[in-house]
Structure formats: C-alpha cells, structure tokens
C-alpha positions in Angstrom: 66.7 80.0 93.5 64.9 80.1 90.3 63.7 84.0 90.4 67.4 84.3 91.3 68.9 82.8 88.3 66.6 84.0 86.2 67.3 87.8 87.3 70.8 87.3 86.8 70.4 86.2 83.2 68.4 89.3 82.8 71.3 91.0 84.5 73.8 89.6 82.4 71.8 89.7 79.3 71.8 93.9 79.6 75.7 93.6 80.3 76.5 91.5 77.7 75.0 93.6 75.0 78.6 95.6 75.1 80.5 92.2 75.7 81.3 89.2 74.2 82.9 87.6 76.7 79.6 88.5 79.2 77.5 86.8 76.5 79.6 83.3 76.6 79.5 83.8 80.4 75.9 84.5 80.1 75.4 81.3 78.5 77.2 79.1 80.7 75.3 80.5 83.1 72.4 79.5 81.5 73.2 75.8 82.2 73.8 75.7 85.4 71.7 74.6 88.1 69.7 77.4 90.1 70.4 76.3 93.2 73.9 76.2 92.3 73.6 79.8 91.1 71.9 81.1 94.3 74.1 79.1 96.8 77.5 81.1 95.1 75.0 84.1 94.6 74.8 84.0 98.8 78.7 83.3 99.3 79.7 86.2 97.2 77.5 88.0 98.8 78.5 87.2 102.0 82.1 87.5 101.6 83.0 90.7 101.9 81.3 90.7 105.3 83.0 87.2 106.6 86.3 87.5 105.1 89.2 90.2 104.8 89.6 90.2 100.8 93.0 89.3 100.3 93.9 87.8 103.5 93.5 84.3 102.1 96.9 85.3 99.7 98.3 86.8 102.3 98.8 83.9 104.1 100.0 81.5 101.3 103.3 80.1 102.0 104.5 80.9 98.4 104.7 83.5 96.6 101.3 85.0 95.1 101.2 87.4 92.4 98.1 89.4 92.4 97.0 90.0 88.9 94.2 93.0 88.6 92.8 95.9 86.6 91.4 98.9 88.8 88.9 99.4 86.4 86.6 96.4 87.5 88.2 95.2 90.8 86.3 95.8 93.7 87.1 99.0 95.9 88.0 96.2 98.9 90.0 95.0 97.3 91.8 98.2 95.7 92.3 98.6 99.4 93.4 96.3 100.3 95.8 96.2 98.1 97.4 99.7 99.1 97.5 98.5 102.0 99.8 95.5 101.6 102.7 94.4 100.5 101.5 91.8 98.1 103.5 90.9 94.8 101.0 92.8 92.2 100.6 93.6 88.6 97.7 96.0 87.1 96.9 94.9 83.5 94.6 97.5 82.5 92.1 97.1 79.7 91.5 93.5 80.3 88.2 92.2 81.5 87.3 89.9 84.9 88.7 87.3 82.3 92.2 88.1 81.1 92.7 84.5 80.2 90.2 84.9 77.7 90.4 89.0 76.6 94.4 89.2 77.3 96.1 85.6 76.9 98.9 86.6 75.3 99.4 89.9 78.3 98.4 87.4 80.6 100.9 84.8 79.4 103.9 87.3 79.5 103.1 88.7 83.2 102.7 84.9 84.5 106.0 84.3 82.9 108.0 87.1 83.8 106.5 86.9 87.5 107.0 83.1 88.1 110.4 82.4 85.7 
C-alpha cells in the first residue's frame, strides 16, 4: 500500500503540472491513509470487470441525470451511454470536477434538469 500511494503521487504530481485542480487533489491525496488509497486503488480497478458501468443508474427509481464530458469519461462508459436511454447532459471543457472548474455550468444544468 505504501509503494502504491506513493506512485500515485508521483502520478498525480506529473498530471498536475498542467492542473490546478490535480494539484489540490494531489494534496488531499497526500493525507490520506495508504491503505485507504490502495483498497479504492483495487475497487476501481476492479470495477469495470465486476460491474456494468452505468447499470447502478439504470436501476434508480428516480430520475438520474448523467452529467459527463467525452473528453475524460471513460470509453465504457461512452458506451454505455449510446447505448441507453439515460437522462444525459455533455458539459464539455469541464474537468472530472465540474463542481469545482464549472459551478456556475454545473449549477445551471442541475437546475434546469431537476426544476
């Protein structure tokens, strides 16, 4: 778990060199526990190979707005999206974290969506 976490900083340290919001992730990251790190480290990785991204919205009783940019969402899921009918928005030129890069976009989608 150590090696681990330490290899993602280094990971995140070359990403966020282009990013500020990868540098604040970076240093959360930083804080957290190794094991922590390693045991979500093994579920991500996992996940694709356990789960059917998306199915876990799919089934949601109420309604679900996916929220994405195809720039940095997974190609699963880009699938799976095509291949569904679920209530989705694209906000392109956001990062992973439109509530911190895109509030105010963010903000106007959730409320238009869910008025």
């Amino acid at each position: 778990p150590k090696e681990f976490h330490s290899e993602f900083l280094d990971r995140l340290d070359h990403l966020a060199e282009d990013s500020p919001i990868v540098y604040r992730y970076r240093n959360e990251v930083a804080k957290a526990d190794a094991r922590s790190i390693w045991e979500l480290g093994c579920d991500v990785a996992a996940w694709p190979y356990t789960q059917e991204p998306g199915a876990l919205l799919a089934a949601c009783a109420s309604r679900v707005c996916y929220i994405y940019n195809p720039e940095n969402a997974p190609q699963p899921t880009i699938r799976w999206l095509t291949e569904h009918s679920l209530d989705r928005v694209r906000l392109d030129g956001t990062s992973h974290w439109p509530t911190i890069d895109a509030a105010d976009r963010l903000s106007a989608v959730l409320c238009e969506q869910f008025a």
